[in-house]
N, C-alpha and C positions, 0 to 999 in steps of 0.2 A: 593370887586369885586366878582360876581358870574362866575362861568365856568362852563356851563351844560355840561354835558358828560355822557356816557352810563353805568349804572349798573354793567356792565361785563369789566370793563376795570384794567389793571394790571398794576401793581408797575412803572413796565419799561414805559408802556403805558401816566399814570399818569407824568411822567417827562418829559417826552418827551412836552407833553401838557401844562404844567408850564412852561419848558424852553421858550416855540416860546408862550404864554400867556404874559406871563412878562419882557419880551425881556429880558432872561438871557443867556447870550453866556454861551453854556455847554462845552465849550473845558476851559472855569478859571475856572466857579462855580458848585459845588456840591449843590444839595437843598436836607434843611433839612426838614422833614415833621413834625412835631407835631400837634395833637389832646389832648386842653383842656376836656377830659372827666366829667362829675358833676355826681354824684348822688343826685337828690334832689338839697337841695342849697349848698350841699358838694361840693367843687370842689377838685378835685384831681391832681398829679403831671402829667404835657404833658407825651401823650404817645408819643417813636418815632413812626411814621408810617416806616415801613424797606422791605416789603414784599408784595406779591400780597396779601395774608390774612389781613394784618394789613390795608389794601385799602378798601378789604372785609367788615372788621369789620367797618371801618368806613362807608362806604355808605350802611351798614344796618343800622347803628344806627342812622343815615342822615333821612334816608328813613321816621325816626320815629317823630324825634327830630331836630331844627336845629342845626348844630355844625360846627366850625370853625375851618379849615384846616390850621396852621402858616405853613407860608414857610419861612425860612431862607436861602439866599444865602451865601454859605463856600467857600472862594476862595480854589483851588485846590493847595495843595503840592507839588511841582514840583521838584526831589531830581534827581539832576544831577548824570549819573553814574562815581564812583571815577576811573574808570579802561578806560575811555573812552579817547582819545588823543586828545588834542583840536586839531584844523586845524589852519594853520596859514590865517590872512586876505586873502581874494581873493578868497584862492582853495575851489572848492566844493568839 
């Protein structure tokens, strides 16, 4: 799947675009970014993508070369707080 987008777009930006692209509800899943990097026909360990830079670095190196963006969806952690009082059925 291609997704055109603008050169100048950020980390935050980037997710936002993936979420409503690949219909992932972002209130369960986190997306994970990696860039297989190569040198030559070296290939190297995924980089994470985590930052508007690491966005950066990738769509220069796009700009050059084609390279493939993985996306992973991580469902979200959801850690109940211990101190919290349940509610009985009913009451809001």
């Amino acid at each position: 799947m291609v997704i055109p987008m603008e050169d100048t777009v950020t980390y935050l930006q980037l997710l936002d675009i993936l979420h409503k692209e690949l219909k992932v509800d972002k209130q369960i899943y986190e997306l994970k970014l990696e860039v297989p990097y190569t040198c030559g026909d070296q290939p190297f360990t995924p980089v994470h993508v985590e930052s508007d830079l690491g966005v950066c670095a990738f769509l220069e190196v796009t700009s050059k070369k084609r390279l493939v963006l993985c996306v992973t969806p991580v469902k979200k952690i959801v850690i109940a707080d211990p101190y919290s009082t349940p509610r009985p059925e009913g009451v809001a």
